[in-house]
C-alpha positions, 0 to 999 in steps of 0.5 A, a space after each residue: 310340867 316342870 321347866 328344868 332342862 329345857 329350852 328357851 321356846 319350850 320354856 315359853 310354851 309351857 308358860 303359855 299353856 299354863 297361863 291358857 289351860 292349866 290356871 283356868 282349868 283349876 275352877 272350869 272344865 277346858 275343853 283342850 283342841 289340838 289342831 293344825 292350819 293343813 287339818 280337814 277334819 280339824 276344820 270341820 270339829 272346830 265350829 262344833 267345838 265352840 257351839 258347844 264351849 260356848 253353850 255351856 260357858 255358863 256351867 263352867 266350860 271353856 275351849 283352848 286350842 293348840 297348834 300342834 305345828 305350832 307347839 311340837 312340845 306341848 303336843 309331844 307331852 300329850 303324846 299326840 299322836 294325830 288330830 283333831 285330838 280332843 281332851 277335857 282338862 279339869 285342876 291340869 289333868 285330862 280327866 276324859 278323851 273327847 276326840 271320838 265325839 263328833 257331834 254337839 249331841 256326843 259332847 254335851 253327852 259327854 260334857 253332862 257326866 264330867 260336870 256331874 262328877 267334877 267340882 266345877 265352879 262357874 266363877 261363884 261361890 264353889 273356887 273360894 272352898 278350894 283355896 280356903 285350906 289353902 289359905 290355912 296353909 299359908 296362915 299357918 306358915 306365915 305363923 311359924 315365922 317361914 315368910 318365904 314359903 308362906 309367900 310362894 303359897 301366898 303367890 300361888 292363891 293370889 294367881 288361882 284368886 287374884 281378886 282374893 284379899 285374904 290372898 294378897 294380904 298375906 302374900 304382902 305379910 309374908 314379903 314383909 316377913 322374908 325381909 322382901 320389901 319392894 316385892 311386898 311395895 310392889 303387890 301393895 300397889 296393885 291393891 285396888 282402892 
């Protein structure tokens, strides 16, 4: 979602979706839950919804929520239209509509096809193969001298895989490159011992 042109509020919750939903969607199936507090049916999906989430936690799965009344814009770009409106997000994009499912057995059923399709990763090995063409691209950029690009490719593999070396190494190469030195300063101290 782009962020020219709009409001401080909306700014914000865009932000904030994109740290709750769009990152973890990269490597995990989200379970995306509009809802509201005057919501019945809402209530009644809720502890379903997060039986499930929960049961399948370790194939990769997890639940988000959204007020709608609470977040009227991010709810306007799904284009909700009422609730409880369910989907499944996978790398920012819905890839299935799950609010006709009601029950633990329909979900499951649901949530089954999408992981047999869909390249999740439950936090193993499966996320570091996606970031390595990446990496690449970043490696190759820094090598022909563009350090501010390679920094914001460096930047963006360093938030899908914070915990990635190679990421943060080449994000302070590139810093260094493009002459920024208290950010490269600043992303060497957050190194771990």
């Amino acid at each position: 979602m782009a962020t020219a042109g709009l409001t401080v509020d909306e700014q914000k919750a865009v932000e904030e979706f994109q740290q709750a939903v769009v990152a973890p969607s990269m490597n995990k199936l989200v379970i995306l839950d509009f809802w509201a507090e005057w919501c019945g049916p809402c209530k009644a999906l809720t502890p379903v919804l997060e039986k499930v989430a929960a049961s399948y936690a370790d194939k990769g799965v997890m639940l988000a929520k959204v007020n709608v009344d609470e977040n009227k814009f991010i709810a306007s770009q799904f284009q909700v239209q009422s609730i409880p409106t369910v989907y499944a997000i996978f790398q920012g994009k819905p890839v299935a509509d799950l609010t006709s499912a009601r029950t633990e057995s329909q979900l499951g059923q649901i949530l089954d096809q999408l992981l047999e399709k869909l390249p999740v990763g439950a936090g193993g090995e499966e996320p570091k193969q996606d970031i390595e063409p990446l990496l690449a691209m970043g490696e190759d950029v820094l090598g022909q001298g563009d350090g501010e690009r390679a920094a914001g490719i460096f930047a963006q593999i360093a938030d899908m895989a914070p915990d990635n070396a190679e990421a943060v190494g080449g994000l302070i190469r590139a810093l260094v490159l493009a002459d920024h030195l208290p950010e490269a300063e600043a992303a060497l101290a957050g190194v771990p011992e």
